[in-house]
Phi, psi and omega in degrees: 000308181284330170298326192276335150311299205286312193289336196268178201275322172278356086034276195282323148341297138337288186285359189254325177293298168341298210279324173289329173307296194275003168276338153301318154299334189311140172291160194248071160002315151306313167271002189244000140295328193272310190298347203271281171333326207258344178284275215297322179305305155306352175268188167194066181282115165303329180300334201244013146274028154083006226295329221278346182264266255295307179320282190304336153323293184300322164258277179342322150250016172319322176274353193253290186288149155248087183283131177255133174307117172296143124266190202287313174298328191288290202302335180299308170290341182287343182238011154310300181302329198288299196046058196070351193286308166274156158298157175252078198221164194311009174259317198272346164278337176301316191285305168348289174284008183037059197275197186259165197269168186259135208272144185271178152225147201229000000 
């Protein structure tokens, strides 16, 4: 019974319209940055820089990193972009966000 479902044309017809309807939904990162950005510029929030991850970052990676401050639009594309493959926490927004590295001394 499920092979002859499988076999059949409108089945795949079907499974194809699916799959491009959700593949069409994938978020555009990119518009979600902009529009964001544009949200935020009215605002004039402390929430939405982040202080309290920016801090904690920032010291924690004071010998690796040159931290650059996040908001709320950065973290949205940063785990927009992730979509799960990593986790989201300050070693992967640095890398992420390509910051420079803090120079060592040898």
């Amino acid at each position: 019974m499920i092979s002859d479902t499988i076999k059949s044309s409108s089945f795949w017809i079907h499974f194809l319209l699916c799959y491009f309807f959700v593949k069409g939904l994938s978020p555009d990162c990119q518009e979600i940055e902009k529009h964001c950005s544009q949200c935020l510029l009215k605002l004039n929030d402390s929430y939405n820089k982040l202080e309290v991850v920016n801090n904690g970052c920032k010291q924690k990676f004071q010998d690796v990193y040159i931290w650059e401050d996040q908001d709320l639009c950065d973290m949205l594309v940063i785990a927009c972009e992730l979509n799960g493959i990593r986790k989201k926490d300050c070693l992967t927004m640095a890398e992420f966000t390509q910051m420079r590295r803090a120079k060592s001394e040898l």
